[in-house]
PQR file of N, CA, C, O and H, with PARSE charges and radii, in Angstrom:
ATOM      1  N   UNK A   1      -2.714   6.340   6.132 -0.4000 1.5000
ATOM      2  CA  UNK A   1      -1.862   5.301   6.735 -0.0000 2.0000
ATOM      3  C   UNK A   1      -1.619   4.177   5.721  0.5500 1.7000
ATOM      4  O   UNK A   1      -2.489   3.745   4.965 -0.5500 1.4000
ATOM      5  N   UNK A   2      -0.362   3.751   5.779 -0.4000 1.5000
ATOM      6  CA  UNK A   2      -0.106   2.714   4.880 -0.0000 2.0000
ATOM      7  C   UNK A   2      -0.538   1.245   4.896  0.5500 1.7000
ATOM      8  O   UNK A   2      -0.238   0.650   5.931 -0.5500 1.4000
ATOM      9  H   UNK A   2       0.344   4.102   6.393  0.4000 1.0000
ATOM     10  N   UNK A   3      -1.248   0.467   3.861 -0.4000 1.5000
ATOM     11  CA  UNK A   3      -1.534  -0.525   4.794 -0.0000 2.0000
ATOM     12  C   UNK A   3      -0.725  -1.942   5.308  0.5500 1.7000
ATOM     13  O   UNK A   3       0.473  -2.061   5.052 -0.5500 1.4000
ATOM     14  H   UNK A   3      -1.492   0.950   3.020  0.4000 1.0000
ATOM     15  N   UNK A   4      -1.424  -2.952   6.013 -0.4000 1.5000
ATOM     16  CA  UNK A   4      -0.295  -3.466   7.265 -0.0000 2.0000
ATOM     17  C   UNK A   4       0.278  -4.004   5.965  0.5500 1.7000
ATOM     18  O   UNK A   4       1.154  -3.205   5.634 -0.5500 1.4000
ATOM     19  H   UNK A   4      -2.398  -2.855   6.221  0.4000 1.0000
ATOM     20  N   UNK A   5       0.194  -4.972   5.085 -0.4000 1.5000
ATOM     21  CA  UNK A   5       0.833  -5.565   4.584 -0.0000 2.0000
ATOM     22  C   UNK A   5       2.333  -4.664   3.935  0.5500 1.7000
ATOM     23  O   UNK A   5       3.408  -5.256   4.032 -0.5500 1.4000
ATOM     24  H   UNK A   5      -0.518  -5.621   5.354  0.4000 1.0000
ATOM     25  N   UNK A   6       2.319  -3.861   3.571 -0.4000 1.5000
ATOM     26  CA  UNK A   6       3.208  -2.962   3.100 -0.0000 2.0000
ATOM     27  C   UNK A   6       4.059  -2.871   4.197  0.5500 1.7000
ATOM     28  O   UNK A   6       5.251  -3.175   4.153 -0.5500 1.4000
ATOM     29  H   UNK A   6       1.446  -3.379   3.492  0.4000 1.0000
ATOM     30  N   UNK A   7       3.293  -2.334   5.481 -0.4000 1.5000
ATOM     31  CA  UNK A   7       4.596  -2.278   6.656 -0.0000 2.0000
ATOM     32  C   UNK A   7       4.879  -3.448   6.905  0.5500 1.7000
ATOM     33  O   UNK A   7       6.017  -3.588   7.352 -0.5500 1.4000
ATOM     34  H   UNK A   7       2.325  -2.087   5.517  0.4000 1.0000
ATOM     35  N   UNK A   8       4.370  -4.228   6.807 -0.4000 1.5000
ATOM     36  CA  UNK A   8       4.889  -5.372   6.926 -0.0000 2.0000
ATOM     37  C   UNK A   8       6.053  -6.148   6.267  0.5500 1.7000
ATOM     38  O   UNK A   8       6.585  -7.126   6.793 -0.5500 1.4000
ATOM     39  H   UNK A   8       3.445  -4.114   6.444  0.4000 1.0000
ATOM     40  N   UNK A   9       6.468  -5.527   4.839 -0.4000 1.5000
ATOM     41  CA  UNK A   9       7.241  -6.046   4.370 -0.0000 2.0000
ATOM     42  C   UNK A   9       8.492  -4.981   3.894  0.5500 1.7000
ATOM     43  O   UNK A   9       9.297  -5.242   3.000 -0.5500 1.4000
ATOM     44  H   UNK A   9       6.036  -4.733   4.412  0.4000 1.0000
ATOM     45  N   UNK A  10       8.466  -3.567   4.796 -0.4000 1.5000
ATOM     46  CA  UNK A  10       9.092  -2.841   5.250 -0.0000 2.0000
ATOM     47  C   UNK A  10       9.688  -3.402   6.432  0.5500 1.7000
ATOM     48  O   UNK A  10      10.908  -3.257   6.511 -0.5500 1.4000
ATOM     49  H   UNK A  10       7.812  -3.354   5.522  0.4000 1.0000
ATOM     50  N   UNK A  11       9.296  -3.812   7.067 -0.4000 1.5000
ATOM     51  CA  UNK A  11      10.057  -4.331   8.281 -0.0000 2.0000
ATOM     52  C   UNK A  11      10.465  -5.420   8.236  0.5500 1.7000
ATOM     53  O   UNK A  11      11.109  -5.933   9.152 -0.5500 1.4000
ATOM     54  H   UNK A  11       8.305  -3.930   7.003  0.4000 1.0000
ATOM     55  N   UNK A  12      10.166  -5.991   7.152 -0.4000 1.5000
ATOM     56  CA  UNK A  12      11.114  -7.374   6.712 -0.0000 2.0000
ATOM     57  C   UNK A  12      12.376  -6.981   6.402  0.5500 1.7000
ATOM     58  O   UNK A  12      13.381  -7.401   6.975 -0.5500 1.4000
ATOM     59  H   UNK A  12       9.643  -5.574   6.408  0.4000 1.0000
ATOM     60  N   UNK A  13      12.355  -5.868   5.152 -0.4000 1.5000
ATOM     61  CA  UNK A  13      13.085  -5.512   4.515 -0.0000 2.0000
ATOM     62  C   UNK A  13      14.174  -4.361   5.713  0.5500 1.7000
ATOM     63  O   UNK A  13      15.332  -4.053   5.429 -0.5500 1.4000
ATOM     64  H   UNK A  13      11.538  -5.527   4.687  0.4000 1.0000
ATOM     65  N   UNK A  14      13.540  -3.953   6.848 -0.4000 1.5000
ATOM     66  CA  UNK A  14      14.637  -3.021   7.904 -0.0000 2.0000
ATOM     67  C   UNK A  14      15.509  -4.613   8.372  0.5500 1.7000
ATOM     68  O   UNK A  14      16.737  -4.688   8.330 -0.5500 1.4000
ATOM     69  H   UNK A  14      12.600  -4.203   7.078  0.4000 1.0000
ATOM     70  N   UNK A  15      14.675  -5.712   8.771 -0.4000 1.5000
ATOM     71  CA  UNK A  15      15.152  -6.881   9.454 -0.0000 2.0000
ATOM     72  C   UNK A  15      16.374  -6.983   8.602  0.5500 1.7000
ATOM     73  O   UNK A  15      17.463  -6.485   8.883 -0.5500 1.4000
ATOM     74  H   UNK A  15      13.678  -5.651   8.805  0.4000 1.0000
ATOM     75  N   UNK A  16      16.089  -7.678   7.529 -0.4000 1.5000
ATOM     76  CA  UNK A  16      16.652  -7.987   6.260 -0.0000 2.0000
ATOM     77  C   UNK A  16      18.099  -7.430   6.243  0.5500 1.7000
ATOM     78  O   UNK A  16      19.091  -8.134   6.430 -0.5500 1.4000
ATOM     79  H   UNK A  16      15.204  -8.083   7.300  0.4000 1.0000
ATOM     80  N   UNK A  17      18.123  -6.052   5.993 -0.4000 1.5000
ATOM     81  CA  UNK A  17      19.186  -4.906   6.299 -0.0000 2.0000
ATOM     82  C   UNK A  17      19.949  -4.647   7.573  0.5500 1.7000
ATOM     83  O   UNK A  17      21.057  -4.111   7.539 -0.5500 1.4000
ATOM     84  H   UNK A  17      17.317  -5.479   5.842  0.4000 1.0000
ATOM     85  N   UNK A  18      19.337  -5.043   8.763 -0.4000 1.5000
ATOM     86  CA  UNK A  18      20.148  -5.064  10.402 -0.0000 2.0000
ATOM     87  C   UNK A  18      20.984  -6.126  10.098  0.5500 1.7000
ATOM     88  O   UNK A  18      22.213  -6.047  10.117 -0.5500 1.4000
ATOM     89  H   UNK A  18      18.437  -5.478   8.791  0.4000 1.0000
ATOM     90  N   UNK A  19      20.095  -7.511   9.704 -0.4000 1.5000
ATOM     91  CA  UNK A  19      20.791  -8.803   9.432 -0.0000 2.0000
ATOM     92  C   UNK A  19      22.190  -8.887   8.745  0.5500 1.7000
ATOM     93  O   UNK A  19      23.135  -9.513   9.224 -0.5500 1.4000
ATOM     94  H   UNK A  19      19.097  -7.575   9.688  0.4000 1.0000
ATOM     95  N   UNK A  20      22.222  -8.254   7.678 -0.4000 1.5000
ATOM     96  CA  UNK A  20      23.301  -8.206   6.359 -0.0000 2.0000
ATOM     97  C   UNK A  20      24.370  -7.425   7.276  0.5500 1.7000
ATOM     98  O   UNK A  20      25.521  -7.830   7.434 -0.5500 1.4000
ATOM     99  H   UNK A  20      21.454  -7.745   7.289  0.4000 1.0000
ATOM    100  N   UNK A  21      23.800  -6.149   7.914 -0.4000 1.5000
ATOM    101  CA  UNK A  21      24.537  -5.365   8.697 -0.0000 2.0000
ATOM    102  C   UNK A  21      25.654  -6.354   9.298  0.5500 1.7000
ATOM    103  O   UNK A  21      26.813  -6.561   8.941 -0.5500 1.4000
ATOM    104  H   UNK A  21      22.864  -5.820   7.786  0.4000 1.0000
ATOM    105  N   UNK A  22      25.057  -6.767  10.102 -0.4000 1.5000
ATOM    106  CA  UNK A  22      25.801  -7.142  11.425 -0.0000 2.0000
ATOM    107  C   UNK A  22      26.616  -8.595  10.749  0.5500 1.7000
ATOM    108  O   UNK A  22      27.306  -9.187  11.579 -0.5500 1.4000
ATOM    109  H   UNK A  22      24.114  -6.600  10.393  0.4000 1.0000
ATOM    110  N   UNK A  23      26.596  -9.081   9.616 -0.4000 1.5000
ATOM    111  CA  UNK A  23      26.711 -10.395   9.239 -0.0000 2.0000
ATOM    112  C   UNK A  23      28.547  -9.750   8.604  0.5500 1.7000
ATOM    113  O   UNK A  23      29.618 -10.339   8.750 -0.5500 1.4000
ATOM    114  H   UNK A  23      26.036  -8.600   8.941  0.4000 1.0000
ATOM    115  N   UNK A  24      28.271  -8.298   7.871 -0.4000 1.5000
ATOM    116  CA  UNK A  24      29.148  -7.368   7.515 -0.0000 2.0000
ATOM    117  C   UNK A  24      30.141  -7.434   8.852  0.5500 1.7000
ATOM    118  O   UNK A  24      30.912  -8.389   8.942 -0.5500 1.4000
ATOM    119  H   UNK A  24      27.401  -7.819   7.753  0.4000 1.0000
ATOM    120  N   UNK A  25      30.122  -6.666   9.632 -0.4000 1.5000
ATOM    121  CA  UNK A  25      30.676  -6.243  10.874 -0.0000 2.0000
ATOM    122  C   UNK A  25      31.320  -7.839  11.097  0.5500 1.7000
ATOM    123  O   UNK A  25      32.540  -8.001  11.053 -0.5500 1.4000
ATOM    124  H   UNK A  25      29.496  -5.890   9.559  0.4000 1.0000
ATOM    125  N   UNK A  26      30.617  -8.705  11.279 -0.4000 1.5000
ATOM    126  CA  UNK A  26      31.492 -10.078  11.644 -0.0000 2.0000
ATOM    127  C   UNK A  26      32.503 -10.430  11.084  0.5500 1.7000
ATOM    128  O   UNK A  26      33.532 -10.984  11.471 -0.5500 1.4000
ATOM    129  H   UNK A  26      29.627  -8.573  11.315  0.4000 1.0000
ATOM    130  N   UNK A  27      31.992  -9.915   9.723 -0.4000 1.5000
ATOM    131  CA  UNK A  27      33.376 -10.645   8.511 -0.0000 2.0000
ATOM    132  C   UNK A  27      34.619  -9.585   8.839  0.5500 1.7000
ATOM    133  O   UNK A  27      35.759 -10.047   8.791 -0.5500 1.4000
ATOM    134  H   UNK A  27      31.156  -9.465   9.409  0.4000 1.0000
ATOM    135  N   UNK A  28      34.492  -8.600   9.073 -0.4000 1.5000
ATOM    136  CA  UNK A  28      35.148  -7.775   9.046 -0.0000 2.0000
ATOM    137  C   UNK A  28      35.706  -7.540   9.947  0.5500 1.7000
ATOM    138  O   UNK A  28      36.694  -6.812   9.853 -0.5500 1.4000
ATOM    139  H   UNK A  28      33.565  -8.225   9.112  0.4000 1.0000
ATOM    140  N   UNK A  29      35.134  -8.282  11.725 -0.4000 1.5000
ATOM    141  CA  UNK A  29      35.992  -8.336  12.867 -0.0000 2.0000
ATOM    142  C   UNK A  29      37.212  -9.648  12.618  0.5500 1.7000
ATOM    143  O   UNK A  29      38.337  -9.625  13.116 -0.5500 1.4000
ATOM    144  H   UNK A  29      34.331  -8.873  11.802  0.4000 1.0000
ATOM    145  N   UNK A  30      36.685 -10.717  11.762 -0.4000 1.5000
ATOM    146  CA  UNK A  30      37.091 -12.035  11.673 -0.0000 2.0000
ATOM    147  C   UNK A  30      38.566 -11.338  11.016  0.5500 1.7000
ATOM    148  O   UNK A  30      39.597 -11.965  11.260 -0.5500 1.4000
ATOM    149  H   UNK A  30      35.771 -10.736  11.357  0.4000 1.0000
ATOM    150  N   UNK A  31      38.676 -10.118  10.231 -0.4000 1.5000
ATOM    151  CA  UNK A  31      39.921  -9.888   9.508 -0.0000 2.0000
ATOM    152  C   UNK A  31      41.209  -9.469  10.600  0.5500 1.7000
ATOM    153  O   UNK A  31      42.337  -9.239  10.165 -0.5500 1.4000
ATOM    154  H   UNK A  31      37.838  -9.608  10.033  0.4000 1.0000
TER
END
């Protein structure tokens, strides 16, 4: 098992990536 700190900054980094996602999609409804 990996340890927490590692998942931990895996799931920063999924956050991180939903975030950018959806920040994408906005700019792109705004057009």
């Amino acid at each position: 098992m990996a340890p927490p700190r590692l998942l931990h900054e895996e799931m920063e980094d999924f956050l991180t990536y939903k975030e950018n996602e959806a920040r994408l999609r906005a700019v792109v409804r705004e057009r």
